[in-house]
N, C-alpha and C positions, 0 to 999 in steps of 0.2 A: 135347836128347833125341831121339834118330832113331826114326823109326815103325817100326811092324811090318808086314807084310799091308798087302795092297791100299787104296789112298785110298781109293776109290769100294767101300767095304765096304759096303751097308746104303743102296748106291741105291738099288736097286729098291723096299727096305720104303720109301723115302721119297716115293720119284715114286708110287708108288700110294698111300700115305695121304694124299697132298698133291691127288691126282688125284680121291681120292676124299671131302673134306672143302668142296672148290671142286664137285663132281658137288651134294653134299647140301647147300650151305649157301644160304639165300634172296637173297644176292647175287648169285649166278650165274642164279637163278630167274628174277627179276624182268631181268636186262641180256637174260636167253636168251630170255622174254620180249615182252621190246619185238622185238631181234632178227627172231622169226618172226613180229610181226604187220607189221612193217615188208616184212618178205622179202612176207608174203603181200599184201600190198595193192601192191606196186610189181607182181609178177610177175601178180593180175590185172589190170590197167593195163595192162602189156604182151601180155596175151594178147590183151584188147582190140582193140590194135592190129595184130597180127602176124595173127589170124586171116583175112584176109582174102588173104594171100600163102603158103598153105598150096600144098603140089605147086608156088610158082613160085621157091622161096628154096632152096636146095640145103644153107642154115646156119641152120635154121628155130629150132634152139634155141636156139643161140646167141642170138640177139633176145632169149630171154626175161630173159636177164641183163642186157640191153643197151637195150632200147627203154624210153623214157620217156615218161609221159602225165601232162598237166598236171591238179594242181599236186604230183604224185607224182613222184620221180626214179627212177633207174634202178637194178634192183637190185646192180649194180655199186657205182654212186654211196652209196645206201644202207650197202653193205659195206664201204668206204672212210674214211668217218664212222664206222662204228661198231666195227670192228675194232681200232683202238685202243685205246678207249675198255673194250672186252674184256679187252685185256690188260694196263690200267691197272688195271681192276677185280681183277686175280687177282693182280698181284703187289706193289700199293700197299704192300702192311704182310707180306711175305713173310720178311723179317729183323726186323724191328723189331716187329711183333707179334710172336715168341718171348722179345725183350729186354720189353714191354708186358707178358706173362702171367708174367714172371719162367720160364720157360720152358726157356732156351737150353742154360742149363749144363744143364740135366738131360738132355738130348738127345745132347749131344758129352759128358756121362760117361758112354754107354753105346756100342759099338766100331762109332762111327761120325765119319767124319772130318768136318772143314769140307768139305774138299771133294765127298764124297758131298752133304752137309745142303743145299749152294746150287743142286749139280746136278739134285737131285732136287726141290727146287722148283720147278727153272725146268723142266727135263723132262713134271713133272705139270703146271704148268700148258700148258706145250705142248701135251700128251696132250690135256686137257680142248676148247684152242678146236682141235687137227685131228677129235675126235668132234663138236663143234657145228658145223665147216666141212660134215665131209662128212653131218652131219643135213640140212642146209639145202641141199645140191647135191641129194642125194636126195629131200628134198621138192619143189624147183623142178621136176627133171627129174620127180617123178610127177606131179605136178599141168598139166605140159607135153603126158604122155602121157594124162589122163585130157580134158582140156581138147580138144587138137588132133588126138588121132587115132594120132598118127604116132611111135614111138621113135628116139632118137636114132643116128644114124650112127655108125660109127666113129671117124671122122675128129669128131665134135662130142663124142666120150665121150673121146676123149686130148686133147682143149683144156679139156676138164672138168679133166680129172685134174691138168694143168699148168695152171690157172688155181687150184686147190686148192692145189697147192704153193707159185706166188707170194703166196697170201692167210694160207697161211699162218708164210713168212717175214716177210711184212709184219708180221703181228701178233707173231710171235716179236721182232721188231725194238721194239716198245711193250712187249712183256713181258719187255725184260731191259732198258729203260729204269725202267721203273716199278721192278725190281728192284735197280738199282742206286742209284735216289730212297732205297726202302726201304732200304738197308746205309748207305747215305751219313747218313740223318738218323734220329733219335734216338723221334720223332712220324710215325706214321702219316700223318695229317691233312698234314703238313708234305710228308712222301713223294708223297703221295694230288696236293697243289696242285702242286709243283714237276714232275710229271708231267705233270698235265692243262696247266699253263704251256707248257710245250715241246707239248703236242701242237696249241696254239692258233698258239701260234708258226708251227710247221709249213704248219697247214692256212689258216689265218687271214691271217697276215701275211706268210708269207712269197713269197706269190706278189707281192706289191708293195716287198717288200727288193728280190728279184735282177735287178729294171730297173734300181731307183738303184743298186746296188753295182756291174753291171755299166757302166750309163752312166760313174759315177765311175772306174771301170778303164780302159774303153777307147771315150771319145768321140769321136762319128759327125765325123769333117769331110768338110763338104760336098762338096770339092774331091776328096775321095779315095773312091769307092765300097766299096772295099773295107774301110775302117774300121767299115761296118755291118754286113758279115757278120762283123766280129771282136768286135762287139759283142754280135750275136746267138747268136755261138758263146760267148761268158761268160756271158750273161747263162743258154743253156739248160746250161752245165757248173754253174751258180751255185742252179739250179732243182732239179737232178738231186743235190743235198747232203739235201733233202729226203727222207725215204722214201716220201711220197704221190704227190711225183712218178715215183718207180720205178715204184711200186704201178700208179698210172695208166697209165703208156707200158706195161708189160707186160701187164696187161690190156686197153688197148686193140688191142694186136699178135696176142693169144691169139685174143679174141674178136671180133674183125674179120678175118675172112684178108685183105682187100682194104687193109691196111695194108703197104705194101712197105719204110718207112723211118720211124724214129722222132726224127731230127736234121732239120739243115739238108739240103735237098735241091735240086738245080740242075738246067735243064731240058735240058741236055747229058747228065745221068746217066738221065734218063728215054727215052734215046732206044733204041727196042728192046725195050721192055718195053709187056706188052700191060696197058695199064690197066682196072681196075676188075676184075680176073681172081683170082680168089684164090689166094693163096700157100698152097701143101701144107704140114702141122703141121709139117714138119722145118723147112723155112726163116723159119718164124712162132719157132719154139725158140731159131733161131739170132741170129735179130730181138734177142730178147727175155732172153738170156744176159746180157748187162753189165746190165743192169736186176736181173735174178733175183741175180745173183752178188754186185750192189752189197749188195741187200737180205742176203742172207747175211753176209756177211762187218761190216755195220752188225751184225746181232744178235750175231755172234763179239766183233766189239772190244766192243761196251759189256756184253757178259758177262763177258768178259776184266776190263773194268778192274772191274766189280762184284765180280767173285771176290778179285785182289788188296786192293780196300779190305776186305773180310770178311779174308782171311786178317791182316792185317794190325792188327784191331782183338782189344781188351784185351775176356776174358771170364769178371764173376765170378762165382763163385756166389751 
């Protein structure tokens, strides 16, 4: 039977009740939360610190994201951890809670397609962590300006803006994993671990896989130098499969302008380059493209294949 009208009929009614069910539901309360009292305890820890390089730091904001005080991390580091972990929480049971509440079929018998129903999920929860991203950039930066004196630059409000958009690919990236958990398995709970697994994988283990997988690829001989830089080049393409790694190297290129290279780097290419100088936001962007673009195109395919398993499964009434 061929459809009629537009797939995406009854996105919008969906990404804003789905936007708005995750805004009022005490899940998001409690993650949003920890979230801000996490944000607020690193960022005063780093004001801490920072206050005393007021009028000699030309990137004073920047810091506030970035400097850590022991035994508090940085609210970078903080964001990294727990962005995930966000978008684990909004899309765990995103398919399979409607199969749970016997729910589905009542949904798709009213002129709304599959494909609207999964867009709109993932959309609203989109929607929900870029308002909780840019709560939290807004509170840093006020609590920056009420603390230090000083508003932020131009040049530190467009690393803002692009430090918001990798944060929030990132997390788009966990929230169309955790969605695709949810269509794939039948249990929430099931979706919920098979989620949080892979996010431990990630964060946890995999920074001690891509030595061995890379060593096992392409080991060091002594006799040859060059077999170490070909080992260090797998080992960081084998690092870079991760999204945390993205996450990371773009943020540190954003919010550090004195970052010039995020690979291997040789001291023949440093010749002519004045160090410790910071890079203007346009060459930090350009930096930091194959990171931004990875992270994209990760949230496209594992939406991609989430959407094909959902089209493809049996729905009764």
């Amino acid at each position: 039977m061929r459809r009629e009208g537009s797939p995406f009929t009854g996105l919008s009614a969906v990404a804003m009740k789905e936007a708005a069910d995750h805004m009022t539901s005490a899940r998001m309360h409690l993650v949003m939360l920890l979230v801000i009292l996490t944000a607020i305890g690193s960022i005063y820890a780093a004001i801490g610190q920072i206050k005393s390089t007021v009028g000699q730091d030309a990137f004073l904001f920047l810091h506030l994201f970035t400097t850590a005080r022991q035994p508090l991390p940085s609210f970078v580091a903080f964001l990294g951890f727990l962005l995930p972990l966000i978008g684990i929480a909004l899309g765990f049971d995103a398919v399979n809670g409607e199969y749970s509440r016997r729910t589905m079929s009542r949904i798709l018998s009213q002129p709304i397609y599959r494909d609207a129903l999964l867009a709109g999920k993932f959309l609203g929860g989109l929607l929900v962590i870029g308002i909780c991203l840019v709560t939290l950039w807004l509170l840093v930066t006020g609590l920056g300006i009420l603390t230090l004196g000083l508003p932020p630059t131009s040049e530190e409000i467009l690393r803002g803006i692009a430090f918001l958009a990798a944060s929030l690919a990132y997390a788009g990236v966990w929230l169309a994993v955790s969605m695709l958990f949810s269509t794939l398995f039948r249990s929430p709970s099931t979706s919920a671990l098979a989620a949080l697994t892979l996010w431990l994988l990630f964060t946890i283990f995999w920074g001690m896989l891509a030595p061995l997988v890379a060593g096992a690829i392409a080991p060091v001989d002594p006799f040859n130098p060059i077999t170490v830089v070909h080992q260090a080049e797998w080992q960081q393409a084998l690092a870079r499969i991760s999204p945390n790694t993205l996450y990371g190297e773009a943020t540190t290129a954003l919010l550090d302008p004195s970052t010039r290279s995020l690979g291997l780097i040789f001291l023949n290419q440093l010749q002519g380059a004045l160090m410790g100088a910071p890079l203007p936001f346009e060459a930090s962007a350009l930096l930091i493209w194959p990171q931004l673009a990875g992270l994209i195109a990760a949230m496209v395919v594992v939406y991609t294949i989430a959407y094909v398993a959902f089209q493809r499964q049996e729905i009764r009434a």
